[in-house]
N, C-alpha and C positions, 0 to 999 in steps of 0.2 A: 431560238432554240436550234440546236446543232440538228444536222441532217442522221447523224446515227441516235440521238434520242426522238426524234421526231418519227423517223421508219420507224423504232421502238415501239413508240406511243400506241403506232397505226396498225402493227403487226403483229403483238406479242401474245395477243389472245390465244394464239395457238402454238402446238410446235412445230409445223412447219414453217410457220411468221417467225420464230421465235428463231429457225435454224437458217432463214433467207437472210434474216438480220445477221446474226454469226457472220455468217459464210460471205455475205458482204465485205464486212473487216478483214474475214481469212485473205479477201483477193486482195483487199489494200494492203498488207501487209501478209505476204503469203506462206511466210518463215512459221505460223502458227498451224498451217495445213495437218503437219503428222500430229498434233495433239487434237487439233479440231474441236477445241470450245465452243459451249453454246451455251449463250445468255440465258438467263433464266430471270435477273431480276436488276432494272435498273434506272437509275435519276441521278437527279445533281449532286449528290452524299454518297450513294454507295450503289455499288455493283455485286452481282454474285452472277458466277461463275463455273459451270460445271464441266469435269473431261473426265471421259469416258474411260476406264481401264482396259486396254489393246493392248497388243504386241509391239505397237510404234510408239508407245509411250515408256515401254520398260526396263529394267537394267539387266542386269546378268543376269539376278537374282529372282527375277520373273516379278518385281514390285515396280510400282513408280517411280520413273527415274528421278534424281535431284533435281534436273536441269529441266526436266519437261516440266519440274514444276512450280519455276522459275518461270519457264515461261508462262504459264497456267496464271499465275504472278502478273508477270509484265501484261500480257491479254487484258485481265482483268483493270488492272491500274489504269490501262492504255482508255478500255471503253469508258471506266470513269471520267477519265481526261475530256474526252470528244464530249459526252454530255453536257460537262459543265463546265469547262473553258468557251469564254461568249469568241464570237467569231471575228471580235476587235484583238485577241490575244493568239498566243500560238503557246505548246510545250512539248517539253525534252526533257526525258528522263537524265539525269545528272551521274546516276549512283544508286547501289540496289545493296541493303544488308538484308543477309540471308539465316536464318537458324534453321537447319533439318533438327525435328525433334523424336520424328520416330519413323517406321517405312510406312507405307503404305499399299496395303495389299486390295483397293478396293479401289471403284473411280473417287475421285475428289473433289468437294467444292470449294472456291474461291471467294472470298469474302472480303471486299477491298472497300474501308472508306478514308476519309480527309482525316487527318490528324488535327487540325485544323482546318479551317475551310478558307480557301484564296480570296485573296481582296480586290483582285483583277485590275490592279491601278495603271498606275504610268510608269512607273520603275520597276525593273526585272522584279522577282519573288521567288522565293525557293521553299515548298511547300512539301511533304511528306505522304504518300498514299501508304494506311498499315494495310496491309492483307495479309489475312489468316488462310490457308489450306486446310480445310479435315476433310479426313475418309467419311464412306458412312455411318460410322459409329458413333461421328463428333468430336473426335480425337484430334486435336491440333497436330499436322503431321510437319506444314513447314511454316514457319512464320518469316513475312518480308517486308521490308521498309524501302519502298521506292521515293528515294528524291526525285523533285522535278523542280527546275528552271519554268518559271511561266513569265512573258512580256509582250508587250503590246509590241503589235507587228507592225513593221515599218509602213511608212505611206507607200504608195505606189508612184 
């Protein structure tokens, strides 16, 4: 079991477990700070994903930016990945298709799972995470299709 589904496992009864877990990844990858996601729900299939509606995530227009949620996106996809890529393999996002479908005037959650689910073999594999964003309302605001590259990682 990966180390960020395992803290998960141990932590998430609460929301401060739930925001230690987050804020963990935040450090690993710290690019996600100004949206500051926090897990809400996760395993080897899917993730969900919630960010908060602030002034560091917004456009001109006072809504959700595209791009933060994009990243909202990538976060999401990324903690899928850690869970359930076994620790013989390693992945890399490849490629990311983006539809904004409407704005978003509310925080958002993130809803990412396998289009398929990886076979974790011996030869590279190029698998799909879909994630859906909606407001609170349930409104599909952006919809994304993250490729990734997954292969087993070299000997040492």
């Amino acid at each position: 079991m990966s180390a960020v589904l395992s803290s998960w496992n141990r932590l998430s009864g609460t929301l401060p477990g739930r925001v230690l877990v987050s804020g963990a990844v935040w450090l690993r990858a710290p690019y996600f700070l100004t949206a500051a996601p926090v897990i809400a729900e996760l395993d080897e299939k899917h993730s969900r994903v919630r960010m908060q509606n602030w002034w560091l995530v917004h456009n001109h227009l006072g809504t959700v930016h595209a791009i933060a949620s994009c990243n909202l996106a990538e976060y999401a996809m990324g903690v899928l990945a850690e869970a359930a890529v076994p620790a013989s393999h390693r992945w890399i996002p490849i490629g990311m298709d983006v539809r904004y479908l409407a704005t978003a005037k509310t925080s958002v959650t993130a809803d990412a799972q396998w289009s398929a689910p990886p076979q974790f073999g011996a030869e590279k594999e190029d698998v799909t995470v879909e994630v859906a964003i909606r407001d609170d309302a349930g409104n599909e605001a952006v919809h994304a299709s993250i490729h990734l590259r997954i292969s087993a990682r070299p000997p040492r």
